[in-house]
N, C-alpha and C positions, 0 to 999 in steps of 0.2 A: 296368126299363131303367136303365143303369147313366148317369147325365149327366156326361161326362168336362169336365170345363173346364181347360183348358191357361192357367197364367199363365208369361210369356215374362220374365224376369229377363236378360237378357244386355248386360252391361255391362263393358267392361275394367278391370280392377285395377292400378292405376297400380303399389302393392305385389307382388302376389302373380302378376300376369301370368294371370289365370285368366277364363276367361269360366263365367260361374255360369247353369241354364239351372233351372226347376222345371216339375217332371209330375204330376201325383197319381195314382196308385196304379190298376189294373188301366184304364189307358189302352189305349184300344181299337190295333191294328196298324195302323200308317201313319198317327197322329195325328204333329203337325209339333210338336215340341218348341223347336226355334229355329233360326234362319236363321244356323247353324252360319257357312257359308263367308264370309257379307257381314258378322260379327262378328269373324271373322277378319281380317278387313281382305283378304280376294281380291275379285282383279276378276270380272263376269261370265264364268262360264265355265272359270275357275281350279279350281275345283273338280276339274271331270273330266281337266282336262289336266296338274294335277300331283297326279292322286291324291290326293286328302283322304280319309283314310279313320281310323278308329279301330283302338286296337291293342290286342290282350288282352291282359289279364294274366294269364291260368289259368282265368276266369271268368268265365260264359257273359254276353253282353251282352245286355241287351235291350232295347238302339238301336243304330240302325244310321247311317252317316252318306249320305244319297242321293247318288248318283253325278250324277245331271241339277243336280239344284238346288243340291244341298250343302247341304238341311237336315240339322238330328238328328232324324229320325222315331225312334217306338217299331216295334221290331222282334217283341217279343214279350211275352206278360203280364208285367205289372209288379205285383209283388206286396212291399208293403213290409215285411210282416213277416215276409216269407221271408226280406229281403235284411239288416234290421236289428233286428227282434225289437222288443224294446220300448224299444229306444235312440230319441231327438230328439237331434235333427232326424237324419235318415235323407240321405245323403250319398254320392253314388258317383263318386270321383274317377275320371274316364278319360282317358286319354291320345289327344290325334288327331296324326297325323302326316302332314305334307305333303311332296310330293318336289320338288324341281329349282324354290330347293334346299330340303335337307330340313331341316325344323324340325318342332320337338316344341311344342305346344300344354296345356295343361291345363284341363281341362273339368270343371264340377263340377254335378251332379245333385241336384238336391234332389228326393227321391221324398215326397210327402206325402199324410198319411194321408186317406183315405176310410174312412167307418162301412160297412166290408165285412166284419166279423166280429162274430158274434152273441155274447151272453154266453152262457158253459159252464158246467153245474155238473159238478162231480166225478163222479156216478153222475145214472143217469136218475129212480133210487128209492133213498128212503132210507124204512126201518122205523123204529119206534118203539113201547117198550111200554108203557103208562100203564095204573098204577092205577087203578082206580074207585075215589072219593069218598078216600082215603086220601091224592090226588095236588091239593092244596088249588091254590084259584085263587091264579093268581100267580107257579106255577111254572115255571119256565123249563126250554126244553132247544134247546142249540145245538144251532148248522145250520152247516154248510159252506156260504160263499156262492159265488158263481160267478167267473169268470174271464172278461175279454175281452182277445182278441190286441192290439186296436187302443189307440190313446193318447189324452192330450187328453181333451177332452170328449167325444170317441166312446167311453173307455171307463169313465166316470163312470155307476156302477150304482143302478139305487133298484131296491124289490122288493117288489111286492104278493101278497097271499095270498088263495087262492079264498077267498070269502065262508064264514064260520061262526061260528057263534052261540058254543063251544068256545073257539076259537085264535084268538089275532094275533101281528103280528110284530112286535119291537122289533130297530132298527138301531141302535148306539154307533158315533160317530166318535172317536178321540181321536187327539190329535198324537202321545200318547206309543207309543199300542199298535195295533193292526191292528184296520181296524172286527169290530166282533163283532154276531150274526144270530143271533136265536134266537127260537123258536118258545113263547108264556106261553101259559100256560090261563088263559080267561076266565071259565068258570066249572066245578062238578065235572062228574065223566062219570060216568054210569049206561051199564053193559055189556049189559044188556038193551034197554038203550031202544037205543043205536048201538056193536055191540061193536067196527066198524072206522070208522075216519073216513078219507076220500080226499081229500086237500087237491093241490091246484096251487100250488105256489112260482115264480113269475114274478119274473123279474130281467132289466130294460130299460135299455139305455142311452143315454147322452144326445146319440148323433149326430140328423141329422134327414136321412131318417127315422130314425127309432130302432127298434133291434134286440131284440128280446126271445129268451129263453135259458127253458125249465121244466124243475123236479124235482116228481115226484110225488111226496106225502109221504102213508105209509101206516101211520095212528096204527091201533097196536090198544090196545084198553082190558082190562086184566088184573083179575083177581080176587084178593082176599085179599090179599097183602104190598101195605100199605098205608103202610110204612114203608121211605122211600128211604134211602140214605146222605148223612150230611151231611159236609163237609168244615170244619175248625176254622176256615181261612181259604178265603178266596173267591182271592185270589192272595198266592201267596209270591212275597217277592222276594229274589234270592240274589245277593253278590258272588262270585266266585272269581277269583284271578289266573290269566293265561295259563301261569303257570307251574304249575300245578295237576298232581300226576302220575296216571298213570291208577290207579283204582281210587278215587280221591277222593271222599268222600261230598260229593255235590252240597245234597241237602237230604231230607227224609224227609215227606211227605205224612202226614197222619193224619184219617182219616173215618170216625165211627161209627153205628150202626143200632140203633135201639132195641127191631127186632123182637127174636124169639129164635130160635133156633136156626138151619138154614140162610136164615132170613130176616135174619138178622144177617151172616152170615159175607160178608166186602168183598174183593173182590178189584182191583185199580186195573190199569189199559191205557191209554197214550200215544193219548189218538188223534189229537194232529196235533201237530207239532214245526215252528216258523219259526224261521231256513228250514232248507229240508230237508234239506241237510247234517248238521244237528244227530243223524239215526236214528242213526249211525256212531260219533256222540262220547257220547251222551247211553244208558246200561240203566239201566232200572226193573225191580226187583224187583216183582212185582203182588203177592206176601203182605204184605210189609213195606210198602210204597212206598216203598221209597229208591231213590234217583236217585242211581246213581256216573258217574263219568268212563271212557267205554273208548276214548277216544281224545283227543288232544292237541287244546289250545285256543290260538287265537291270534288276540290284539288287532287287529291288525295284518289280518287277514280277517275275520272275523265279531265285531263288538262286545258283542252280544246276541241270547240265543234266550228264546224263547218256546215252552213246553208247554203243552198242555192235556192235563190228566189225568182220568179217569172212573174212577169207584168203583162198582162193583158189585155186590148180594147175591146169594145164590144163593137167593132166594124165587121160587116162583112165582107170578107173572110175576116175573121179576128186576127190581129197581129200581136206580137210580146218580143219583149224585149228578156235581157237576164242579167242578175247582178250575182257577186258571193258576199254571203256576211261570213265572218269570221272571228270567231269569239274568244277570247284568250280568261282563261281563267284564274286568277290571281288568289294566290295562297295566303288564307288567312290563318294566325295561332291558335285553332279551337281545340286541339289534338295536345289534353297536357302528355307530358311525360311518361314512359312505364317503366319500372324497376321491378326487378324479377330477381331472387337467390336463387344463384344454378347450383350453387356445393354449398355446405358450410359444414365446419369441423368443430363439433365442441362436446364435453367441455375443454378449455383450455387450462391449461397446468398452469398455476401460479409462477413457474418458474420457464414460462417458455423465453426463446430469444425474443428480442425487439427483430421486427422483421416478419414475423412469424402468421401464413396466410390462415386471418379465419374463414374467410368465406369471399365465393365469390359472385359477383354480379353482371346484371347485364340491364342497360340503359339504350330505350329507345324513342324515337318519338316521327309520328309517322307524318311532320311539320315538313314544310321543304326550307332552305335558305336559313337565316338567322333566326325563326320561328322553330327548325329541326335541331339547333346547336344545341346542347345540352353540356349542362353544369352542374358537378354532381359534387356534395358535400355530406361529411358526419356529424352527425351532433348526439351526445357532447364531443368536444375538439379533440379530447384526450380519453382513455389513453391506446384509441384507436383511430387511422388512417386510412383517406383511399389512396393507391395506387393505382393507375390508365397500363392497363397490358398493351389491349390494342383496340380501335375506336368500338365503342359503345360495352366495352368490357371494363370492369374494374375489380379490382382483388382491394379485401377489408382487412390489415395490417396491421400490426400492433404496435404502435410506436413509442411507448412506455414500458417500463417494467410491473407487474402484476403484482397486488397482495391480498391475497383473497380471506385475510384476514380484516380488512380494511373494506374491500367491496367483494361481495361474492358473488355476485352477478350485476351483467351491463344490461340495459335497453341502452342497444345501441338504435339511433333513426339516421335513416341514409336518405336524403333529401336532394331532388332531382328538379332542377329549375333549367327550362329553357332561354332562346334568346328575343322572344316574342316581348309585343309592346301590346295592353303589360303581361307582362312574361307569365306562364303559366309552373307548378308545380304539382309535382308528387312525393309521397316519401311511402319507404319501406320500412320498419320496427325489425329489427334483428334480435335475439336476445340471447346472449351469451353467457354462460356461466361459466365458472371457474372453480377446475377442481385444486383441492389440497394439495400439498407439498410440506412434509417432515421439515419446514425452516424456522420453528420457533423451540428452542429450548422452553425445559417446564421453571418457570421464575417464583422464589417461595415469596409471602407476602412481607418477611420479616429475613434480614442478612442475616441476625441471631435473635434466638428466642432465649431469654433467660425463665428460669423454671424454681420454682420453689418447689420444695418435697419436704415433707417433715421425715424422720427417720422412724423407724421399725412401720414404717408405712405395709401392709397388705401385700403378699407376693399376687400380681396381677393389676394392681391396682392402677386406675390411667393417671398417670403424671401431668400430659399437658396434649395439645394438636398442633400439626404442622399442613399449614397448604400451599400448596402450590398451586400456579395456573398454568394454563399450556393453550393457547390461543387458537390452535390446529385442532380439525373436526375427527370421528372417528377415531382408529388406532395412532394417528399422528395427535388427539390432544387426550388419551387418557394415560393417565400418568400413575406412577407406581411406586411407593416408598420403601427405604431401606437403611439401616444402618452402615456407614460407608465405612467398612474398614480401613480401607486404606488413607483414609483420614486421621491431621495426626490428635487425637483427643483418648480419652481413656481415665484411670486414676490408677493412684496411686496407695497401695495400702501395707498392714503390718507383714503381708507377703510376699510384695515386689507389684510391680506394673500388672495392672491386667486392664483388658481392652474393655472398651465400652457395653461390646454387644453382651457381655455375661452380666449386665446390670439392667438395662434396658434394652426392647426392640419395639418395634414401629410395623404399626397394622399397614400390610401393602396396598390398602386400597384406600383406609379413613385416614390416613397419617398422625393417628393416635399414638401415642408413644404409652408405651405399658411398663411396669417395673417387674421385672424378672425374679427379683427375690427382695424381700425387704432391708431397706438401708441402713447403713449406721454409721453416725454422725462422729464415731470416735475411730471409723475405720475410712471414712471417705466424707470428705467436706464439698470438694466441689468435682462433678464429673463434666467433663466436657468430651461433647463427640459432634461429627458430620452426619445429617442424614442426605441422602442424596434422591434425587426424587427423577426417574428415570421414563420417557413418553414409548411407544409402542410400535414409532415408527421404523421405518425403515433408508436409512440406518438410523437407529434411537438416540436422542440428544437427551441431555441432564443436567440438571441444578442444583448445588449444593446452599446449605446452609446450618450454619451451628446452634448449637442447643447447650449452652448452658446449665446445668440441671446443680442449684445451693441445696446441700441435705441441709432443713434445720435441727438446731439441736432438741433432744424432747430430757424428759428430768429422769434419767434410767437409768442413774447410778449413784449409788449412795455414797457419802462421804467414808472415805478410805482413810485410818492413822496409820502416822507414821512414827519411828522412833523420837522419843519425847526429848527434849533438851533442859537444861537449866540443874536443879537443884535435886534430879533425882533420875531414874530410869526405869523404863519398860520391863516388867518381871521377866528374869532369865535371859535381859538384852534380847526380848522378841516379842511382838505380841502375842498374847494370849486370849481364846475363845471364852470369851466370858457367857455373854446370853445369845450369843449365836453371829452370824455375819454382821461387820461392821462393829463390833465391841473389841474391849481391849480390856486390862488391869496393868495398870503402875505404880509404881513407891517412888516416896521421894523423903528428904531425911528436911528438919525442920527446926531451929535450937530455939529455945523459950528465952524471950526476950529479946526476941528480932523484930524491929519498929513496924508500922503498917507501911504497904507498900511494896515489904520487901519480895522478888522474885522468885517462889519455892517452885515452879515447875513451866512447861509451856507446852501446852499440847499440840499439836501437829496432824494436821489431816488433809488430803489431797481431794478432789470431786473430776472424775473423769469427762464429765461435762463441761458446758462451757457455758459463758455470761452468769444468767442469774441463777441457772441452775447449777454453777460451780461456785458462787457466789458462798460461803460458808458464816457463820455465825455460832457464838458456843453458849450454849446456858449451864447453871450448876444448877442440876436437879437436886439434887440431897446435900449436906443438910440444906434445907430451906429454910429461910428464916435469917435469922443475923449469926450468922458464923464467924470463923475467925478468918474465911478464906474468900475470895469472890476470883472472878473469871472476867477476862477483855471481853468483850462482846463479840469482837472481829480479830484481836491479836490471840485468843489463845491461852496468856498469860497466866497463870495462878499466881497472886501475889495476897499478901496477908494482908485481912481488911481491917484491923489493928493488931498490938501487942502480944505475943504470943504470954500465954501463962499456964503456969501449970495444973491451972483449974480443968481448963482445955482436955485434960488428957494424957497419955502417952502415944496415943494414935489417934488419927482423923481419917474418917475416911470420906471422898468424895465423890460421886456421881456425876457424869458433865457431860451434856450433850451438844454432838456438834451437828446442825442441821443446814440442807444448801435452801436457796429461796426459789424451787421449783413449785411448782404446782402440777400433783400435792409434793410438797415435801419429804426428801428424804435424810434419815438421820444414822448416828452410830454413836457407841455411849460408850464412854472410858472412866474405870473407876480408877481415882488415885487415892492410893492412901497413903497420906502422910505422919510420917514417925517423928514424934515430937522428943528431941535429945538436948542434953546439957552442950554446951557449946563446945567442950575439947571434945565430946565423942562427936558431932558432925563435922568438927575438922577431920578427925581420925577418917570418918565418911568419905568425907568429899574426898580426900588421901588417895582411900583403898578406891574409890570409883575412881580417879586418874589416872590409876593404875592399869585400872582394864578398862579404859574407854576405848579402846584401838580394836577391841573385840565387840563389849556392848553398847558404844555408844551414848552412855550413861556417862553424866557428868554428877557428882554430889557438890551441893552449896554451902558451903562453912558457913555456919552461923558467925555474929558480932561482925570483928573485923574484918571477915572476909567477906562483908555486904558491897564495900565501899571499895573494895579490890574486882569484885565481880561489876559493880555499875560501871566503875572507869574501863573494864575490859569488853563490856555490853555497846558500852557510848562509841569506843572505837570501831569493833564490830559494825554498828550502825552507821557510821559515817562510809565505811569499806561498802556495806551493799546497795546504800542510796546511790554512791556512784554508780556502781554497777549496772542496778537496777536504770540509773538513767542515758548512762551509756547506750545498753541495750534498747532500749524505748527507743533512743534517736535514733538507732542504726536501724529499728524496726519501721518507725515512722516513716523515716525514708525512703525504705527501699518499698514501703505501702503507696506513697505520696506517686515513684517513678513506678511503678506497676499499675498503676489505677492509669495514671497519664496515658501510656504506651499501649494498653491494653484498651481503655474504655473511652477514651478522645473521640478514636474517628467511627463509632458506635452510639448506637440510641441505647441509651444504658435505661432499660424500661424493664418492667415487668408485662407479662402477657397480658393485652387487653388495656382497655385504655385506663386513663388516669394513673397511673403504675407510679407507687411509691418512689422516693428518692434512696436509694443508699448512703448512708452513715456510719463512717469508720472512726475508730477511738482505739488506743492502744492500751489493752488489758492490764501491763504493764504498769505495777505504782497504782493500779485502780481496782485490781480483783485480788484474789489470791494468787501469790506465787508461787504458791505450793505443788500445783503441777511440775510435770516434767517439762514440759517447754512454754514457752511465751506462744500466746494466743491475741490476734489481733481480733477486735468484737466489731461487727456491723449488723446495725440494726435499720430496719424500715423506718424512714423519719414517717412520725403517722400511725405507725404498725401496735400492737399490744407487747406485751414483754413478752408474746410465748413467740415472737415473730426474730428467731435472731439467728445469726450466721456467723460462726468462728471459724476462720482462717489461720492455720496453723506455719507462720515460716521454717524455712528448711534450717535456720541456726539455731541449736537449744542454748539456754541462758547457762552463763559459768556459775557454779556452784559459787555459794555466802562462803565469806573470808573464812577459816578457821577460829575459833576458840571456845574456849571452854564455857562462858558467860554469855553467849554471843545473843541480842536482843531484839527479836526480829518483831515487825510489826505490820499492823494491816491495818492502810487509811480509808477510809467511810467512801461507799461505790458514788463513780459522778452522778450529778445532775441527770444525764441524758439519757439514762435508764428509766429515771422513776416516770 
């Protein structure tokens, strides 16, 4: 009767989640294995209502989970060595599954052995032929010992022999070889006296109860060949490497008989090979006994075989002898390397730490000894590392800092070399890429752009482009332009400061700068502002840079007079609209018999413009022809082009135009007419106009003697505003000279785009008209045409010409560096 005892193991696996249950082995049907459902953690009852039940996997169960109670009973024999063979512990993961809702469970079986299988010999009889008296006590002849299914100490064999006066048995353990059974004679045989001996070979094991297993051994006792074979050695031991090819002599047996004739001649037979794969690898020739190779060895599966070889005469009765060969299998490097990626995390952030695991691996190699060592390296060196977790693992680490503007992606190769002669390898290809990171500000191609603009330029019109770059992919490198307020630039004009942005703005995508309203070169000379060029990341970085923006001047204002000086004055001390804008009418008093030369008026006119189109010039339109009167070309001056007479007249009248050198040119025409008097009435003149110069500004010029009173008072005048005038110039130069320095030194003083003209400054000063309200510094494009010019207006206006009444001002011929 079989005593099934059920031990209940069910406990939850905080880890593995498993409930563990153990049965031993042909447990009777409907024995309770464990209280399945209330380990599950269900309420009574749960079982049936949401289906607990088990699930197959292909393979017959044999438990079941009950529907009432929701135990695991055994549903059918349980046989362990059906299910595991000779494997411990014997394990049968199943699966239960419960509905509503539905969870998956894992149950684990431990099927454990019972002494339910008896030991087996090979055959039920084995023969055997012995000599009489020739077969000396002491001789041995193996036995094949038994097998049992079961494990443990149920299948731990001992083995007694029927009782005989003849035979006993000797059993060898050893760690190194497989025990060995063999059957000695105890003393000689006489054939007459028992020519068969019947023995019982019993082999019990050590469950309780314990199992017994017989072979009947049926010695017969032979006559005459009383000489066995012997073998030189009892066991040979053989290396061969697994690389051994076929046909390889393994090793050659040699055993001799000292009978004669067919009682001498040996023949050898394999009779058992461990393990038994070996039939396949391992022929014996039986004349020779050599042992070749006819099939491939390898370390790596089978380390060591074991033969046992018999040697045989052909006497009768035949006699044999027995050797072991014993084969050791030496590990050769034919097993390269394997690298496997078990994780890998990518992409990686340009910004990750050093340290940081990308992925990781695993290195094996199924070599034994210094042929298994494995040596694992990255290539390239930089800017990743292996690091050794723990044997045959390694984590792939960043041992640099990342720029993924620089490399955006690695082929990283992770190369796997063992310690084999010569060493064998493998490599893995990793390939990692690298995401962005918001680390590059947007950088413009130019610190400053300097910008020409002509004036009354197009409201909308494009002025120039700005770009920037931004080396970051996506919303970290598109970038966005703007006019940066809070930068300090803007101009200045006849209404106070106003900021940049109400003159230009900047297209947010092309970084086109646009002109808001059309310029002017008498309201605003030079604009300076920041535009700042802003990326999209997160958080957004930005780069500034300045824009310079020269209005040039264009020829958009006609020459302006002003109150006339010298020998006469502007009708009613103001001008008067003669033919429309820009015109005028004056008198001036004139005594007959005033030498050529002499000073009768000086006309006066301003040009809101600058360089050549403030540039002025005066012609006398009427009379044409040889008059009495001519005109400076650049001074203004009306002076008599001979002798006054009284042929001339009472009155002259003149016509005079004064034009600037724009293109096209613009002009303004002032009539003067002069009153030709005896000499005490223009002193009387010049008197009565002294008298009210302090209202009209009008001086009258006494004829005769008062010529040579008015040059000496002109001459001083002149010498009074050259100083002046060159005071001012230096003070001007100067502070041109330290402003060009401080500003444009540590600057590419360039125009947009290559070859960009030079700048050339000169001081207007002594070189143009002075006639404006303030001194204008002129720079022109060395290279450039005359319409290419920039005036510079400093912030100190020129002191007003010395006082007096005569006072003789002139205008010298424009430089060189214009024409």
């Amino acid at each position: 009767v079989l005593r099934v005892v059920v031990v209940v193991q069910a406990a939850w696996s905080l880890v593995a989640g498993q409930v563990r249950y153990s049965v031993p082995e042909e447990a009777k049907a409907g024995t309770v294995v464990g209280r399945l459902s209330q380990d599950l953690g269900l309420e009574a009852g749960d079982a049936e209502s949401r289906r607990l039940r088990l699930v197959s996997q292909g393979r017959r169960a044999s438990v079941e989970v009950s529907g009432a109670s929701g135990a695991l009973v055994v549903s059918s024999r349980l046989d362990r060595e059906e299910l595991c063979g000779k494997s411990a512990p014997c394990a049968l993961r199943l699966e239960v599954l419960v509905e509503r809702p539905l969870r998956v469970f894992h149950v684990e079986l431990e099927v454990t052995d019972i002494n339910d299988n008896a030991p087996l010999f090979p055959a039920a009889r084995k023969n055997l032929s012995i000599v009489e008296f020739n077969t000396l006590p002491g001789s041995r002849f193996p036995l094949e010992g038994a097998s049992d299914a079961d494990i443990g100490a149920n299948a731990q064999l001992s083995y007694t022999l029927s009782p005989s006066e003849y035979f006993g048995l000797d059993l060898q353990r050893s760690e190194e070889y497989r025990e060995s059974l063999s059957l000695v004679l105890t003393k000689p045989l006489d054939r007459e006296t028992f020519p068969v001996h019947r023995l019982v070979l019993t082999a019990s094991d050590g469950g309780r109860p314990s199992l017994t297993g017989t072979m009947e051994l049926l010695i017969w006792v032979l006559d005459a060949n009383d000489n066995a074979p012997q073998f030189n050695q009892s066991v040979y031991k053989v290396q061969l490497p697994e690389s051994a090819a076929e046909g390889t002599l393994v090793v050659r047996v040699n055993a001799t008989d000292p009978d004669v004739g067919s009682n001498s001649e040996v023949t050898f037979t394999a009779i058992n090979i461990f393990p038994p794969k070996g039939l396949n690898i391992f022929l014996l020739n039986p004349q020779t006994g050599e042992i070749r190779l006819s099939g491939a060895l390898d370390f790596e599966d089978v380390r060591s075989y074991e033969i046992q070889i018999e040697a045989t005469d052909k006497g009768t009765p035949p006699l044999s002898g027995h050797c072991k060969v014993v084969l050791e299998v030496l590990d050769v490097n034919d097993n390269a390397p394997e690298v496997w990626v078990t994780s890998l995390s990518v992409p990686v952030p340009e910004d990750a730490a050093v340290g940081t695991v990308v992925a990781l691996l695993s290195v094996s190699d199924r070599d034994s000894g210094s042929n298994g060592r494995v040596r694992c390296a990255v290539w390239p060196a930089s800017p990743f590392g292996l690091a050794s977790t723990f044997a045959g693992s390694y984590s792939l680490v960043l041992r640099e800092a990342l720029d993924r503007e620089r490399v955006s992606e690695y082929e990283v190769e992770v190369r796997a070399e063992d310690g084999g002669s010569p060493p064998l390898r493998a490599s893995r290809g990793v390939r990692v890429p690298v995401s962005d990171v918001n680390d590059n500000a947007p950088a413009f191609a130019q610190a400053v752009y300097t910008v020409l603009a002509r004036e009354n330029n197009a409201a909308g019109a494009e002025l120039s482009r700005v770009w920037a770059r931004d080396p970051d992919e996506a919303g970290n490198g598109r970038v966005s332009y703007s006019v940066w307020e809070g930068g300090a630039g803007g101009a200045s004009s006849g209404g106070g400061w106003r900021a940049a942005s109400s003159y230009v703005s900047v297209d947010a995508e092309s970084g086109r700068l646009w002109a808001l309203r059309p310029l002017d070169y008498e309201e605003v000379q030079v604009l300076q502002f920041e535009v700042r060029a802003v990326d999209a990341g997160e958080p957004s970085l930005c780069g500034n840079a300045t824009v310079q923006v020269f209005v040039v001047d264009e020829n958009d204002n006609a020459p302006a007079l002003l109150p006339a000086s010298g020998g006469g004055a502007w009708s009613g001390s103001s001008v008067e609209a003669a033919s429309g804008p820009g015109s005028g009418s004056l008198w001036a008093w004139a005594a007959w018999g005033a030498p050529a030369g002499q000073v009768v008026a000086k006309i006066r006119a301003v040009d809101a413009d600058s360089g050549y189109n403030a540039w002025l010039r005066y012609e006398l339109w009427e009379p044409r022809g040889k008059g009495p009167f001519r005109v400076g070309l650049y001074s203004g001056e009306v002076v008599t082009a001979r002798a006054l007479e009284e042929a001339d007249g009472p009155r002259q009248r003149l016509v005079i135009v004064v034009r600037d050198h724009g293109e096209p040119s613009r002009s303004a025409t002032a009539t003067l007419s002069v009153s030709l008097v005896e000499g005490g009435e223009a002193a009387l003149a010049a008197a009565g106009s002294s008298s009210s110069s302090s209202s009209s500004g009008a001086v009258l010029r006494p004829a005769g003697g008062g010529a040579s009173a008015s040059a000496s008072a002109s001459a001083a005048t002149n010498v009074w505003l050259v100083v002046a005038i060159c005071a001012v110039s230096s003070l001007f130069l100067l502070a041109v000279v330290l402003y060009v320095a401080s500003r444009w030194a540590p600057r590419a003083a360039v125009l947009s785009g290559p070859g960009a003209a030079t700048l050339v400054c000169a001081s207007e000063v002594g070189s143009w008209s002075y006639s404006q309200r303030q001194s204008r510094s002129l720079c022109v494009a060395d290279g450039a045409g005359k319409s290419d010019l920039m005036v510079f207006s400093p912030n100190f206006p020129l002191p007003p010409p010395p006082p007096g009444p005569t006072a003789k001002e002139t205008q010298p011929e424009p430089p060189a560096l214009l024409d």
